[in-house]
N, C-alpha and C positions, 0 to 999 in steps of 0.2 A: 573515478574508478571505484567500484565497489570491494570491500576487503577480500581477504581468502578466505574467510570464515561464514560470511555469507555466501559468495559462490560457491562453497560445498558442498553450503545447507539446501541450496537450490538443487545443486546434482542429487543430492541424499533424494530429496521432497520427490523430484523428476522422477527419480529409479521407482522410487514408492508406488507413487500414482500409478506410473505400469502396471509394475506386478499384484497391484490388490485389485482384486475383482472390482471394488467398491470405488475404484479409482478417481471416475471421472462424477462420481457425486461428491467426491469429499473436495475437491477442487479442480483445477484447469493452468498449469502455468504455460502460457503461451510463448513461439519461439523468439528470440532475442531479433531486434531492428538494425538495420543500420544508419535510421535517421538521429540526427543528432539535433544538441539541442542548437535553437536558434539563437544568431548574430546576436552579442550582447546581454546574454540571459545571463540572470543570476547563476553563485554558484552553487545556490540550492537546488536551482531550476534543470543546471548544468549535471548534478548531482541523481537527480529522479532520471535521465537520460539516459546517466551512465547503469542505472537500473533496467532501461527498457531497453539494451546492449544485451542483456543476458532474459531477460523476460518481459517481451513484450505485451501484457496485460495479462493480467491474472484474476481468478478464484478462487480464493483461498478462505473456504468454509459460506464464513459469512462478512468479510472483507474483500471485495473487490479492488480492482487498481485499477488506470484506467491508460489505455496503449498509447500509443506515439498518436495515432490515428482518429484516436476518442480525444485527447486532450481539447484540442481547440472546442470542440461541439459542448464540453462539458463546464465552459467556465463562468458560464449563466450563473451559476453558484455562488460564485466572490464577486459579483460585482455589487449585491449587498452587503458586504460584510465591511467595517471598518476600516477603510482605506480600498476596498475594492481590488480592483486588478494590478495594479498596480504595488500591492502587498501581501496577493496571495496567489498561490493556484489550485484548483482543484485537481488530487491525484486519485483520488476515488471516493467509495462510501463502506462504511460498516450497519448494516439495518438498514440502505437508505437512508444514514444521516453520511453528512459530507467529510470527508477529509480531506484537509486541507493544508498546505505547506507554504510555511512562511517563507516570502522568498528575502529577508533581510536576518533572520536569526537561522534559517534551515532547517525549524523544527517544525513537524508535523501536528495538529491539531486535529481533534475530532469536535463538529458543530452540531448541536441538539438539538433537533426541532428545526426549524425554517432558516433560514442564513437570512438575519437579517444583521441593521446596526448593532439592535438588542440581542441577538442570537448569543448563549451561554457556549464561550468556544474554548473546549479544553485541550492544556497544550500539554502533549504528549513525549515527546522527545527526536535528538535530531534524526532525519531521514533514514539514514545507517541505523541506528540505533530501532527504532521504530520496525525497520522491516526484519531486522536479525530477530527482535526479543518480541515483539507483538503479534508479526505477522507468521515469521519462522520459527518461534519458541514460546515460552513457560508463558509470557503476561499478553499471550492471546487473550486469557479469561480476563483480564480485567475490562477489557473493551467490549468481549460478547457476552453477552447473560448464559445460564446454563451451557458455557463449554464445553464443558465434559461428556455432552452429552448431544454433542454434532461430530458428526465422521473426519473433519480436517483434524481437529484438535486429537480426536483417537490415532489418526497416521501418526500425528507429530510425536505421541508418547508410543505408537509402536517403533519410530522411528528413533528413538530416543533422544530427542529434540526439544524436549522441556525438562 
């Protein structure tokens, strides 16, 4: 279950994107699923489900997420990465590089460049954490180059959000 603080932030973010003309370029949160996660998944795994309960894939500038419905097609991505499937999933990309969730610590990780063994994979924070303050709030910048200067990031501080 994801906190009250996040699902706020989501209602806030929803209201936003309505009412500003600019809406549907600055992002896209899509409606909440009722599929859950699968027999036996982690509970990190368990945890991005409870995410896709209230936003079934998102837009969010220049971070994507990726639905109930993209998961499986999308895990092409970790089955290079150290330890493979069986240690990660892919829940979206920022640029076109992959993000990825560790399914035995629950922390999400951004990978640079190609997903391979070698792939430089930096670990970001857990899942909750990651989508309150990265994707919903202030330390979006640290993950996108020039934030300040994409339309998500402008909602979020007209929203006051950062």
């Amino acid at each position: 279950m994801i906190s009250e603080n996040l699902s706020r932030k989501i209602a806030v973010v929803r209201e936003g994107l309505l009412a500003d003309p600019e809406g549907l370029i600055a992002g896209d949160l899509k409606a909440g699923t009722v599929a859950s996660a699968p027999s036996g998944a982690s509970a990190a795994l368990a945890g991005y489900y409870d995410f896709l309960v209230e936003v079934d894939g998102a837009r969010c500038g220049s971070i994507d997420l990726w639905s109930s419905g993209e998961l499986r097609d999308k895990q092409y991505v970790v089955q290079s990465l150290p330890g493979g499937r069986e240690s990660w999933v892919s829940i979206g990309q920022v640029l076109y590089e992959p993000l990825v969730l560790n399914l035995e610590s629950g922390k999400v990780s951004q990978v640079s460049g190609q997903p391979t063994e070698d792939a430089e994979i930096r670990e970001l924070e857990t899942l909750e954490t990651f989508l309150d303050e990265f994707v919903f709030g202030p330390r979006y910048a640290e993950i996108v180059p020039d934030a300040d200067q994409e339309e998500w990031f402008q909602l979020l501080e007209k929203l006051a959000l950062l």
